[in-house]
N, C-alpha and C positions, 0 to 999 in steps of 0.2 A: 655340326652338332658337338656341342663339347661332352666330354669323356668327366664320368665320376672317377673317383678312385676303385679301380680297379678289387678291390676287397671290398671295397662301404656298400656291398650290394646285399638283399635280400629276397625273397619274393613279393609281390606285388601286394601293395596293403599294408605291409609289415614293416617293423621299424627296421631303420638303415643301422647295421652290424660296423663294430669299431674298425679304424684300416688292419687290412694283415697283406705284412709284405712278406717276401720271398724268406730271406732270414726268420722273423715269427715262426711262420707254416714249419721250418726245416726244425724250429723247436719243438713242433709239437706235435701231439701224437695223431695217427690216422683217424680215430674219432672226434677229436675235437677240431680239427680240421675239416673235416666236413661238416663240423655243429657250424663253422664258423663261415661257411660258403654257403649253407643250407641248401647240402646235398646229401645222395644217398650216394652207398655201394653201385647202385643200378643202374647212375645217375640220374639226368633230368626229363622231364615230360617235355617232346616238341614244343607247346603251347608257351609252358616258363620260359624255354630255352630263345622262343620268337621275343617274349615280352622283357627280357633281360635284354636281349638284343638290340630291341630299340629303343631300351632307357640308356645303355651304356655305350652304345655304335660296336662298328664291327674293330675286330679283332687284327688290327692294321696299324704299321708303325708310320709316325708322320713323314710326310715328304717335303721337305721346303721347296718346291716349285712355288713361285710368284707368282700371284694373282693381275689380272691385269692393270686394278686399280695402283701395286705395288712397282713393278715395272714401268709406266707411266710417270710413278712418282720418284724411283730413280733417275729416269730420265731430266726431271725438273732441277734435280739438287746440281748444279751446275752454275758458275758464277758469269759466265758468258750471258746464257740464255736470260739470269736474272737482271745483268747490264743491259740487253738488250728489252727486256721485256717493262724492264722501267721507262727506256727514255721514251717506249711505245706511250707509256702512261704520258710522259711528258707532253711527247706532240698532241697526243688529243686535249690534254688539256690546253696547249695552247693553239687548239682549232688545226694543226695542218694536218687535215685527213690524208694528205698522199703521204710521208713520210711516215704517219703510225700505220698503214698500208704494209708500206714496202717492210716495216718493221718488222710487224706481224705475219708476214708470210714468211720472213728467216726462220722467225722463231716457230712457227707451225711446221715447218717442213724440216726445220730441223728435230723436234720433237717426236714428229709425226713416224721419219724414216729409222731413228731411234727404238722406238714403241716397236715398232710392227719390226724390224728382226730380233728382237730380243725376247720378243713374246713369242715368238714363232720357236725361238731356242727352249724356252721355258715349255712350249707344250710336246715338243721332241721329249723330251724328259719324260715328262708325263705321260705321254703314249710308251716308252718304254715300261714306266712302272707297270702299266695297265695290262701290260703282256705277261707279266709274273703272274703264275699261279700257283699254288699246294694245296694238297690236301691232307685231310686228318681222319683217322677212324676214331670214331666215336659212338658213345653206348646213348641212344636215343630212345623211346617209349621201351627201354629192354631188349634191343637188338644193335646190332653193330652197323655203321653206317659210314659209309665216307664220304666227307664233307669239306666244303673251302673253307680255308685255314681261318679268311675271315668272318667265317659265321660263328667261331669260337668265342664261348662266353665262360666266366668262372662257374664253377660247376659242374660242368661239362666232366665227364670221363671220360679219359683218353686213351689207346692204346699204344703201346710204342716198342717199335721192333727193330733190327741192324737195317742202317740208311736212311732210317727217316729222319727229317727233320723237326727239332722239337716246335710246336709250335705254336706254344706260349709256357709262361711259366707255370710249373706243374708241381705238384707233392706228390713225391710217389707213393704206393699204395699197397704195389706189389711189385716185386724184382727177384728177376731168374738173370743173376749173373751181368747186369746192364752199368756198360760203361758209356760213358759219353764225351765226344771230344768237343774242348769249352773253348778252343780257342779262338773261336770267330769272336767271343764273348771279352774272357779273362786275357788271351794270348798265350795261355800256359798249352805247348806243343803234346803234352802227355795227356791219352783218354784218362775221363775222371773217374773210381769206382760208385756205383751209386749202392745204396739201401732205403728200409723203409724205415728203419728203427729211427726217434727222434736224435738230432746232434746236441752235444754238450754246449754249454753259452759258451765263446772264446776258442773251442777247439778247433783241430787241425782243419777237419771238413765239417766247414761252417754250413754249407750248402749241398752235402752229400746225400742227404733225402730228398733233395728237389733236384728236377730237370729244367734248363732256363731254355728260353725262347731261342731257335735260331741255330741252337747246338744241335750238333748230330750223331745217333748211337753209333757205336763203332760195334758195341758187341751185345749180348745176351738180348733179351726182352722186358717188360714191364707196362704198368697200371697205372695211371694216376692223375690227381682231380685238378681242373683246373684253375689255379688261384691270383691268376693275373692276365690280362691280356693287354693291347696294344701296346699305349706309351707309358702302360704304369708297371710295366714289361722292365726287368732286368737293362735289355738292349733295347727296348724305347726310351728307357731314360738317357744311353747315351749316345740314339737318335736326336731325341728331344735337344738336349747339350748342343747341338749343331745348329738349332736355330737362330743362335745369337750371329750378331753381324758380321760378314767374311772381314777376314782382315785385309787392309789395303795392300795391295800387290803395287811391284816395281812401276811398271806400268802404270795404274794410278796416282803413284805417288808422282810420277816424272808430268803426266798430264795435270796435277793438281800444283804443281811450283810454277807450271809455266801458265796455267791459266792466273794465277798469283801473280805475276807476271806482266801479264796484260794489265788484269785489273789494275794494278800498281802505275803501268808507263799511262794508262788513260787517265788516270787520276791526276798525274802532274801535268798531261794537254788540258784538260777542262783549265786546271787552276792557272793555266799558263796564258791559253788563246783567249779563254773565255773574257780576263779584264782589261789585256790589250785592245777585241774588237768590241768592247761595250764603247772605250775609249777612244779609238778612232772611229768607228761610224756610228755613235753613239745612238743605239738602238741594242736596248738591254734584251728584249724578247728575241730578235733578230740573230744578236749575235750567242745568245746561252743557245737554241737550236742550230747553229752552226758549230758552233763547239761542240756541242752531243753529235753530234751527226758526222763529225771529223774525229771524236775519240771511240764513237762505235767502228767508222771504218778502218781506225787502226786494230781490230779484232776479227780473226777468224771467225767471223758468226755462225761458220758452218761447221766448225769442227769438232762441235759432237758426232752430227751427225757423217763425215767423214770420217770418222772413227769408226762410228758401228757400221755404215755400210761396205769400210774394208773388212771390218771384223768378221762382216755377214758374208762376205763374196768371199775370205779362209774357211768360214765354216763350211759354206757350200763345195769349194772342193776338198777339202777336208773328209765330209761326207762322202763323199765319190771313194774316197779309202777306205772307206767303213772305219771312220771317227766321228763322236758323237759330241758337240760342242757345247756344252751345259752353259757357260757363263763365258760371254762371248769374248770381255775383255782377256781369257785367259791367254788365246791365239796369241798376242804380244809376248806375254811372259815367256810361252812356251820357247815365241823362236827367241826371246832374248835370255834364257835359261843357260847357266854356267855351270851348276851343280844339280844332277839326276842323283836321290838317292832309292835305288831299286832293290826288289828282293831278287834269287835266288833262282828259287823253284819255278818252272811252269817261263819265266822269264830267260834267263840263259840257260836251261834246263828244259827238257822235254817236258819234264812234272810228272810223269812215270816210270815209276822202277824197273827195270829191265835184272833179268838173272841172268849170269853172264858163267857162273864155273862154281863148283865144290872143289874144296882142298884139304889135304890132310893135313895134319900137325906140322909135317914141314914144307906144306906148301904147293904139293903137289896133287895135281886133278885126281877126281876120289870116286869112280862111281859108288862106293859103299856108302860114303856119307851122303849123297848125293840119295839113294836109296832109302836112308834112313828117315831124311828129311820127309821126301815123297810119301813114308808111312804114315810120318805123324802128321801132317798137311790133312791126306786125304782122311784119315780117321777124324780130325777135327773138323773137316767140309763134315762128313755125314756120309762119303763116298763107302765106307764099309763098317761095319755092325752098328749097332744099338748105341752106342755114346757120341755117334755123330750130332755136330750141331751146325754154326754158319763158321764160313769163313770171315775170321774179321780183321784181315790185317792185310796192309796191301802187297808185303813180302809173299805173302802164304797164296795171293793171287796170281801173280809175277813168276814164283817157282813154278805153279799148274800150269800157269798159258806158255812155257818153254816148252820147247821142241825136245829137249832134253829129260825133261819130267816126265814128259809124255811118253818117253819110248822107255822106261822103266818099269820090268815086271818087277812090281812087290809081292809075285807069291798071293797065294791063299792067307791070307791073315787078318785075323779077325781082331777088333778093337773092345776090349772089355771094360775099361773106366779111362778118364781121364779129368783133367786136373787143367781149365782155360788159362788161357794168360793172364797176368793181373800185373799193377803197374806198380807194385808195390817190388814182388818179387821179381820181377821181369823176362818170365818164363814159362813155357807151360807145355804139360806133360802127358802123355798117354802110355795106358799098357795095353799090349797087341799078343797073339797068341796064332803062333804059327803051327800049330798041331802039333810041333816037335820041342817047343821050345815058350816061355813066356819070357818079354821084355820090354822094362823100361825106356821110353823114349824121350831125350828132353830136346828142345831148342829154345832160342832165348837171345838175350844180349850175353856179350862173350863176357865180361865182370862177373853177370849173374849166371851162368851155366858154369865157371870158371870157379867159384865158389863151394860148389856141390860136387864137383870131382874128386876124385882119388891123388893124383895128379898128373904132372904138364911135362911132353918134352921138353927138352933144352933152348931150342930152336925155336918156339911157339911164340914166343914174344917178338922177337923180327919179323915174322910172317903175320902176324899181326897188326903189329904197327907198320907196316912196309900196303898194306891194303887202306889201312886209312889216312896213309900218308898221298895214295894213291885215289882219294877220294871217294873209296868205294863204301855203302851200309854194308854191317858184315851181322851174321847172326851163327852162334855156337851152335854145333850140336853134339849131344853126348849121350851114352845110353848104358844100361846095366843088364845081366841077366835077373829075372825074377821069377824064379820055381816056385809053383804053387800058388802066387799072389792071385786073385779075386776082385781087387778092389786097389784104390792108387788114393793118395793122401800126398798132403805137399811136405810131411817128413820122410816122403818114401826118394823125394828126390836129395839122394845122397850117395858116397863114392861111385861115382862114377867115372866112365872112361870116357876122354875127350876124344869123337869122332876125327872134329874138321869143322871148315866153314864154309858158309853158304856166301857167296859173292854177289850183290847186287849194286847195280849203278842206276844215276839218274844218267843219260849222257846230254851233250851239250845242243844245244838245237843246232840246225846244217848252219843256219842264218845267221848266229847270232854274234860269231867274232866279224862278221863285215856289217851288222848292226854296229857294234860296239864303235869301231873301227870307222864309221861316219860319222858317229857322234863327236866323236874325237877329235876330226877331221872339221867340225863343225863348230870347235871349242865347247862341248861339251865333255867334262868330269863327269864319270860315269863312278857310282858308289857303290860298294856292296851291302844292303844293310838285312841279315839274315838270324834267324834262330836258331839256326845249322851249326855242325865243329868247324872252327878257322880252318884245320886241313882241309875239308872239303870243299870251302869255299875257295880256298888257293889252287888247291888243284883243278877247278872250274874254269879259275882267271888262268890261269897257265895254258890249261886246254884252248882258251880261245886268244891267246896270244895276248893276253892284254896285264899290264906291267902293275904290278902290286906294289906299291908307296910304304905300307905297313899294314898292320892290323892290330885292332883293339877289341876286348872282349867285351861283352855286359859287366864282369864285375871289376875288369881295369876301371871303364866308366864310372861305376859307383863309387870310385876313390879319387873321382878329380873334379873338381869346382871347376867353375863353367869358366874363368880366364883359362887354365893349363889343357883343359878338354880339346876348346877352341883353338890353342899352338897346338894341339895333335892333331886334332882334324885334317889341318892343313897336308900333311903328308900321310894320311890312312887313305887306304884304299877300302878295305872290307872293315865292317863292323857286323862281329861273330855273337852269338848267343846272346841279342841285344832282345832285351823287354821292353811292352809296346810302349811304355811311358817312356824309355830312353829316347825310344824313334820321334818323339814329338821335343827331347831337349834338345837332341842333335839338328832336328829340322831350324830353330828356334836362333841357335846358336851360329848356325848356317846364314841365313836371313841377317843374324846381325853383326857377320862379317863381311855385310855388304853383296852378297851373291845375289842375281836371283834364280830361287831353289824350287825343282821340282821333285816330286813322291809319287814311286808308281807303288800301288800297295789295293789286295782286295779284301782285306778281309775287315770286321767290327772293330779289331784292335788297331786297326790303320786308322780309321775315320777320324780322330783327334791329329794326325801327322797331314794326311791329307785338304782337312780344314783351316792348316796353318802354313801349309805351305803356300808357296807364288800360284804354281799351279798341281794341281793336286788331279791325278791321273787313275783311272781306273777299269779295271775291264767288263764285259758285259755276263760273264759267271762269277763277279763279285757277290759281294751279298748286298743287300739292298742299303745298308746303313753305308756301307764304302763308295755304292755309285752315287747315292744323296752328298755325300761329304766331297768329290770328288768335282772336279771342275768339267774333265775331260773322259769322257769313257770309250775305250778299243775295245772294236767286238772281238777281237785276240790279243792276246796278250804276245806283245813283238816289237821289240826295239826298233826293228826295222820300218815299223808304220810311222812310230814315234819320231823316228827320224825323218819322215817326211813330213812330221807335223812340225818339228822344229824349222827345215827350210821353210814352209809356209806361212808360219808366223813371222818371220823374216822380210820374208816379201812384204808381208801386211804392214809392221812396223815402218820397214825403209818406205813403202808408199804412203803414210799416215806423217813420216819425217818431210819426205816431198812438198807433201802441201804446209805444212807447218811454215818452212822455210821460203816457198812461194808467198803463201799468203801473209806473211808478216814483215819481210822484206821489201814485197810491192805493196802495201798497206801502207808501211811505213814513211817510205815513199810517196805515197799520195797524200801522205798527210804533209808531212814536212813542202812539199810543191805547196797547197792550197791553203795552209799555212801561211808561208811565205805570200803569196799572191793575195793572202786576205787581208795582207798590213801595208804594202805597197801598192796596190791596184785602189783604186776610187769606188769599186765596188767588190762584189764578193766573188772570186773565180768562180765557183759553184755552188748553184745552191743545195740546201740540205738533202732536198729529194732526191737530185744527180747524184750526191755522193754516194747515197744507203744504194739508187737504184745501179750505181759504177759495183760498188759489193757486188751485190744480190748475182747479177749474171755473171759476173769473176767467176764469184763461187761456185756458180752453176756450173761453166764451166771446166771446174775441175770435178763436177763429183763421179766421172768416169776415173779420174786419180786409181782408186783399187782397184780396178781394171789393165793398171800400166804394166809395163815389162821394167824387169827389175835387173838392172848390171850382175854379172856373178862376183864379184868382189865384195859386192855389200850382203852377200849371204854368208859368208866366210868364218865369220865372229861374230859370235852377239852384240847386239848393238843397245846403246843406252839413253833415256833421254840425257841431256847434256845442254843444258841452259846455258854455258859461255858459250857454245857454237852457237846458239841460234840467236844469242843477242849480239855476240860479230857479227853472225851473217846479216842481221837485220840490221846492224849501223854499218855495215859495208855495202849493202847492196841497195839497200835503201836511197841514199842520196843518188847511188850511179843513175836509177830512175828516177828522180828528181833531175838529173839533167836534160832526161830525154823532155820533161813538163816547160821547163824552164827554156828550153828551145823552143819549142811554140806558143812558150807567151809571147816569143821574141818576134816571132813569125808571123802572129795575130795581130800583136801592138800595131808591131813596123811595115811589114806588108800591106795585110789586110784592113788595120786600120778598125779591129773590130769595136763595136759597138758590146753593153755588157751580153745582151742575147746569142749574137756571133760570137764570141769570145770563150762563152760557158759550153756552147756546140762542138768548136775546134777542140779546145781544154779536153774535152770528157772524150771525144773522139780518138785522141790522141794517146791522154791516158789511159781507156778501156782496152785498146786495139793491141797497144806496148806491153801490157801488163798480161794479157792475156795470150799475145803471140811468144811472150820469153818464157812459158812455162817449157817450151820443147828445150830453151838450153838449160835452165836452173834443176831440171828433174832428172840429169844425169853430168857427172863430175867429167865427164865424156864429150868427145865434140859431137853431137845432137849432128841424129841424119843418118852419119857415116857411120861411127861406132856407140852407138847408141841408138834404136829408134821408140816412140812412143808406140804404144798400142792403137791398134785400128778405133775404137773406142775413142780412145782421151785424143786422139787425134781429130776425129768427123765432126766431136762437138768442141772440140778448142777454135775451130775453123769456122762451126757453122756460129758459134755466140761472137766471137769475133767479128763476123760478119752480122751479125742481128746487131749488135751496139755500131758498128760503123753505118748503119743505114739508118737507126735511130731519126738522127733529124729529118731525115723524106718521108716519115710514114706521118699516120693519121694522127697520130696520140706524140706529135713533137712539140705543140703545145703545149699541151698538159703538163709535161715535164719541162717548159720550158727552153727547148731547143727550136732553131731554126736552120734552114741548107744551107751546106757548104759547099763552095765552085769547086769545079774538077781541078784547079790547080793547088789547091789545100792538100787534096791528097798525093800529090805528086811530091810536098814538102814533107807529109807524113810519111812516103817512103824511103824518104833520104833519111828522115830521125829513127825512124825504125832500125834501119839496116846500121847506121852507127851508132845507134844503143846495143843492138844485139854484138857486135863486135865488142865492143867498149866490154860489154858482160863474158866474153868469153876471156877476153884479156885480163878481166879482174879475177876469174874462177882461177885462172893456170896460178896467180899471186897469191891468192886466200888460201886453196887448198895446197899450195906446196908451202907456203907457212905453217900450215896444221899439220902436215907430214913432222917436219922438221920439230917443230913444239912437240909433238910425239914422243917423237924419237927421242928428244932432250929430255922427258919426263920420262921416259922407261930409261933410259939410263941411271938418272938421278937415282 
């Protein structure tokens, strides 16, 4: 159903009213506001409330999960499947139904196994979405009702109190004191003060009469009308923002130059073989389907779908960790990930404040202040007289639930007015009456309590910055006597005496420096990127042992252009008091130093860092715009999982490199033999149908491949594509299997004397057997057996296809294909070739790869 604009509503019949966005509503006043929703005080009748509902849909932000028509059509966009799915075209048009066959089923089954885990990933998604629920109070035929967030239509009254979630955008109406923390929204860390009164055009709180979607009250209460829902929502819109196209990640780019790649080497076979065999067997139809059919088998036809079904086989154990794999290609990025920029809180932090001591002025533990705090705390819970209200601060929480607070008699004392915290002044104040005595009580941030005093020992400034050097939240507390007083005003807080301070930590998670300490371990740069003080975040990194390069703040950043940023980066470790739009330059600037860069981030202000990053990481108490934006979502938030998802993309990569280098090598290979044999021999070594059907079971089998065991050296360091390895290894390795071809043509001519039927049996028997028994040495740099073994898997069917193409010509259908029997003494030739190919390849591996060491080594030096 598509969505009007979220304002251009009226009641049913009536004309559709001009748009009114968030900003409008905040100008104007309570009544015309509701002229312009056409609503009342009361709010709406169920009946309107149903019939709005199903002219504008529910009250829900989008989700980009792919439809399966969409998923499907990713799968297509592919220059493989499109080379292949043309020469398909080809052969039927020129009648050879078995080769558009064999064509047609690469390309179905590649497609096919594509679709189906990708779409399986995509509905994972969506089964998590569908598990989210909220709800809202709302004023319905005149009564209050609570209701799913998505049955919210404009109109609606809403009521809204400490903790809830806003849950659309709202004008408020009425406000007792209601702050709201916007940073899931803005990214700005400070609750915002809300009112009813209209805001000036231009002024400071542009939006301080509205409450926006998705924020959540921290303090007071309030009323008010609903004037936006879903995606015409504040944070729909920069939902909405997310649906444009992901950007290519490392990984694609490396699979998109090397399928470029192919397409390129085949293009110069057609132009090559194709007018040579018009020329010598002068048969133009003849030989254009054998050059198709010889530059498709120099292509991995399968390696899309080797790709997604390694991708699928990480996701599945992936999942067994409680990781949740959005978008499958990310498992690559993830293990070849070189740069983590992570926050803070919740991540190397517990993510709750703990109260750890009270101190006096110079520093030492205080039960008085300790006492005082306790007063004004519980007077502001509601825990004693008449001016109680909620607790809204997670300090004021943290101090109650201590062992220490709790064993605190404050006496008989009663609370007579007080005076909440506001984030203007940053402090807030109570007066208490102990039947002997009346007094002022403040706390606060130490600036703003520090201000309103009398004054400060000597010593107060080192104990001070000696705490937040020490990474700890610190909040003042001061108090005065007040004879007589009745009532408390925010001029009443003044000369005061500096009590002490109240000491609270987040501390470090137990896990988190042997998370840190594996990524490391892993070549992974672990980043700090917080909204927090630099001290705090140093003395985090410190706590978990891990080495701080520098640190840069938000407003260093806003004085460096993106070349001088980019030379800092390199040696920052923490990035302090950074704004969410920093975090998406940093990401940006990251990515085009060549890394590839991952973002663990949950909140709305992450969603644009996350959507630009390689892989974009989030957990499962994000908000829902963060795990949308997100690639990867933890149902905890822990390095340590993360770490096991980088080994596993690892694996998947180096087994996705495996077949790459098999299949293009030996491809290669086979092309240049039947090549060669198509210009020299009197007829054609193979014909087109053997070749597609020599592929097709190759391929086959390797597609246990993401099944294999993977060396631990290749998990060690991210790994990259790298197109000069695979086109050495493919002119390297290429011809050595050509020798082993070119031995039994010799075998064929000179012995057996074959005939072309005999000739294309031996040939393909030969070829399939060879190409298929060397994936045990090529899939490890390792002597294959001993210190390497394949997996039980790619093992049974490497054996068992092996063995289906060596029996080929005795079965029913060797006809068909053009084969006929080979004597037992054939194969007794083919295990001489075999066994000095495979030697020949183990001899060339120890020469390649210790070339490559050495080439290394001479380019890290350089």
């Amino acid at each position: 159903m598509k969505k009007t604009s979220a304002c251009a509503r009226s009641t049913p019949g009536s004309s559709v009213t001009p748009p009114l966005d968030v900003a409008a509503a905040a100008r104007l006043s309570s009544d015309e506001v509701l002229k312009r929703v056409d609503s009342t005080p009361g709010g709406l009748a169920a009946g309107e409330a149903a019939a709005r509902l199903s002219r504008d849909g529910p009250n829900a932000l989008p989700s980009h999960v792919k439809g399966p028509f969409d998923v499907l059509l990713g799968q297509l966009k592919n220059p493989l499947l499109l080379l292949l799915a043309a020469t398909a075209v080809i052969s039927i048009f020129l009648r050879d139904a078995t080769d558009a066959t064999i064509i047609l089923a690469i390309v179905v089954l590649s497609v096919g196994l594509g679709f189906i885990n990708e779409y399986r990933a995509q509905r994972a998604i969506a089964d998590l979405h569908a598990q989210i629920h909220h709800s809202a109070h709302v004023v319905r035929d005149g009564t209050v009702q609570s209701i799913d967030t998505t049955g919210l239509v404009v109109g609606d009254m809403v009521a809204l109190g400490v903790g809830d979630i806003v849950p659309a955008d709202v004008r408020l109406l009425d406000s007792n004191g209601l702050s709201c923390d916007e940073a899931v929204v803005t990214g700005e860390s400070l609750p915002v003060e809300k009112s009813v009164a209209p805001v000036a055009v231009g002024g400071d709180s542009a939006l301080a009469s509205c409450a926006l979607m998705g924020t959540i009250v921290r303090a007071g209460a309030g009323r008010g009308v609903v004037i936006a829902t879903g995606s015409s929502t504040q944070l729909g819109g920069i939902a909405a923002s997310l649906g444009k196209s992901m950007p290519e990640t490392t990984f694609q780019k490396g699979l998109r130059q090397f399928s470029g790649l192919l397409v390129w080497i085949t293009g110069i076979v057609l132009a090559v073989v194709f007018p040579l065999l018009a020329i010598v067997h002068h048969s133009f139809f003849e030989s254009l389907l054998f050059a198709l059919a010889i530059a498709v088998s120099l292509t991995p036809q399968l390696l899309p779908a080797i790709v997604t079904v390694s991708l699928a086989t990480g996701a599945r154990r992936m999942a067994q960790q409680k990781v949740l794999v959005k978008r499958l290609v990310s498992i690559e990025d993830l293990g070849n990930m070189t740069v983590l920029f992570t926050d803070k809180t919740g991540t190397l932090t517990a993510g709750q404040m703990t109260f750890t001591d009270a101190l006096d002025t110079e520093g030492r533990h205080s039960d008085a202040v300790l006492k005082l705090a306790t007063i004004l705390t519980t007077s502001l819970e509601g825990g004693s007289g008449a001016a109680g209200g909620n607790v809204t601060s997670a300090l004021d929480e943290a101090l109650l639930a201590s062992p220490a607070a709790k064993a605190v008699d404050s006496g008989r004392r009663h609370a007579l007015a007080q005076v909440p915290f506001d984030y203007e002044r940053r402090r807030s104040s109570v007066l208490v009456d102990d039947g002997a005595q009346r007094t002022i009580v403040v706390e606060g941030a130490p600036e703003s309590v520090l201000a309103v005093c009398a004054g400060v020992s000597p010593g107060f400034a080192e104990v001070l910055s000696a705490q937040f050097s020490a990474g700890a939240r610190v909040i003042a507390v001061a108090s005065r006597d007040a004879p007589g007083a009745t009532s408390l005003a925010v001029a009443d807080e003044r000369d005061l005496t500096l009590a002490g301070l109240l000491i609270f930590t987040d501390p470090p998670k137990a896990d988190a420096a042997a998370s840190i300490a594996r990524l490391e371990q892993l070549g992974v740069k672990v980043k700090i990127i917080t909204g927090d003080n630099e001290l705090v975040a140093k003395k985090i990194c410190s706590d978990l042992a891990m080495s701080v390069g520098g640190i840069l703040k938000g407003a260093d950043i806003e004085k460096l252009d993106d070349k001088a940023l980019t030379a800092a980066m390199g040696a920052t470790t923490i990035f302090a008091r950074i704004a969410p739009d920093q975090k998406a330059r940093l990401i940006k600037l990251q990515l085009a130093a060549g890394d590839t860069v991952g973002f663990l981030g949950d909140g709305v202000n992450d969603a644009i860092a996350l959507h630009d990053a390689d892989v974009g990481i989030s957990v499962e108490s994000a908000t829902d715009v963060a795990k949308d934006a997100a690639d990867i979502v933890l149902v905890t938030k822990d390095l340590g999982i993360l770490a096991d998802g980088v080994a596993e993309g690892r694996r998947v990569f180096a087994n996705t490199i495996k077949y790459v280098l098999m299949a293009t090598s030996s491809n290669f290979g086979n092309t240049l033999s039947t090549a060669i044999g198509s210009l020299i021999l009197p007829f054609l070594p193979m014909l087109p149908s053997q070749i597609l059907l020599n592929n097709l079971l190759y391929d086959m089998s390797e597609m246990t491949i993401p099944t294999d065991n993977v060396d631990p050296e290749q998990l060690v360091r991210p790994a990259h594509w790298d197109m000069g390895l695979i086109r050495r290894f493919m002119l390297v390795f290429g011809p050595v299997s050509s020798l082993g071809d070119i031995s039994i043509f010799a075998v064929m001519l000179l012995v057996f004397h074959a005939e072309p039927t005999l000739f294309r049996s031996g040939y393909f028997v030969e070829s399939f057997v060879t190409q298929t028994l060397i994936i045990f040495a090529i899939r490890t740099r390792r002597v294959p057996f001993f210190r390497s073994r394949a997996s039980l898997p790619l093992t049974v069917t490497t054996l068992a296809v092996a063995l289906v193409g060596a029996s080929l010509p005795f079965t029913p259908v060797a006809g068909f294909f053009g084969f006929t029997a080979l004597s037992p003494i054939y194969f007794a030739y083919l295990a001489a070739i075999a066994l000095g190919y495979i030697l020949l390849v183990e001899f060339t591996k120890i020469q390649f790869f210790g070339r490559q060491r050495v080439a290394k080594a001479v380019a890290s030096s350089a």
